[in-house]
N, C-alpha and C positions, 0 to 999 in steps of 0.2 A: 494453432497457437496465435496467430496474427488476430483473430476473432477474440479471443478472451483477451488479450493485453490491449487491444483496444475499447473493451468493455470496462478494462482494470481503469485504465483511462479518464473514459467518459463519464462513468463512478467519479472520482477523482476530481474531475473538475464541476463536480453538480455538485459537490461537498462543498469547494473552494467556494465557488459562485455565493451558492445560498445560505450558508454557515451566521455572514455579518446580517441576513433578513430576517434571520428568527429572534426576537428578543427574547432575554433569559428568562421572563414571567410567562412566557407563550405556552400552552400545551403541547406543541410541535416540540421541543426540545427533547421530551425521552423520544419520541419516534424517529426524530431526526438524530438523535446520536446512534440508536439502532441502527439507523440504516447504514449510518459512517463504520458502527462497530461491523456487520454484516460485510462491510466491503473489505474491512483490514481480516478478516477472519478468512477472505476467500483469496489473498493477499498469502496469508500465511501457507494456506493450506498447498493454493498452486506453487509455494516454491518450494514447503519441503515435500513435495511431489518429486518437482525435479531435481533435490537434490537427493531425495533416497531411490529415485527408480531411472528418469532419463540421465541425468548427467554423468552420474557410475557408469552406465553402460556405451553413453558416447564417452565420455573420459577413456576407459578403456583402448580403444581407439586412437583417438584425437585431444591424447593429454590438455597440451598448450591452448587450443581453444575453450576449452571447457573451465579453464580453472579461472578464465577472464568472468566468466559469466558467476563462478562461484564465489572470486570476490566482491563483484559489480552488490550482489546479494546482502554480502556485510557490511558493503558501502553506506545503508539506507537504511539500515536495520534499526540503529541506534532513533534515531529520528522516527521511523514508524512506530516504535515501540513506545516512544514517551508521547504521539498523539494517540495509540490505543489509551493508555496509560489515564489519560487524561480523559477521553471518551467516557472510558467506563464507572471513572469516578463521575462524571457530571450524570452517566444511566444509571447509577445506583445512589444518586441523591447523597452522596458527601458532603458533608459543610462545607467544606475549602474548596469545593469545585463545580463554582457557579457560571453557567452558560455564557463564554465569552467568544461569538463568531471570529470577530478580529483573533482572537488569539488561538482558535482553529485554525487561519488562513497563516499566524506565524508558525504553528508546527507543522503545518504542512511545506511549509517554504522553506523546513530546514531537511526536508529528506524527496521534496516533488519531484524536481529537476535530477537529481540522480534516480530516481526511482521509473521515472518516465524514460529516464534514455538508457536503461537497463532493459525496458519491454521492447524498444526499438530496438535496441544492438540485440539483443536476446534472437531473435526472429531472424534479423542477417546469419546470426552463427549460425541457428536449426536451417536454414534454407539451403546450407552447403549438404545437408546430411538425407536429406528429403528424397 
């Protein structure tokens, strides 16, 4: 676990980074919002992963810890979902949703920081269970 939340990560901050380098007339823009969509997709996938197969079964268990991590989950959600939101409109060429890096790094700045100490705290709980 500690290996992919660190990848989720480092994903995450090449997003951040390079986002305001790509101008909106550049060819790199659909590939480069692929690659961001590509990461929120593998975002999604690892957590309802663990919320339909590990956390039931540690839950079971270890109620009170588990249900910190389930809502850490809804914490960020809201946020993740209006930068998908906004990705896919700029990778499917919408009029209203022309390549703004800066305004990638603001949607990211409204769900990073919980979302990042979500894969941190995340790892602490799994490490009791190990």
């Amino acid at each position: 676990m500690t290996l992919i939340h660190n990848a989720f990560i480092w994903c995450l901050n090449t997003i951040y980074e390079h986002s305001p380098s790509i101008p909106a007339s550049s060819s790199d823009v659909i590939p480069f919002a692929g690659y961001a969509l590509a990461w929120v997709s593998n975002i999604h996938d690892h957590h309802h992963g663990e919320e339909d197969i590990v956390l039931p079964f540690l839950q079971a268990n270890f109620p009170d810890d588990m249900q910190k991590n389930i809502e850490e989950h809804r914490m960020f959600r809201e946020g993740l979902d209006a930068f998908e939101g906004y990705l896919k409109a700029v990778y499917e060429g919408k009029k209203d949703a022309e390549w703004d890096g800066e305004k990638v790094r603001t949607l990211i700045d409204a769900f990073g920081d919980c979302l990042v100490g979500h894969l941190h705290d995340e790892v602490e709980t799994h490490l009791g269970f190990s």
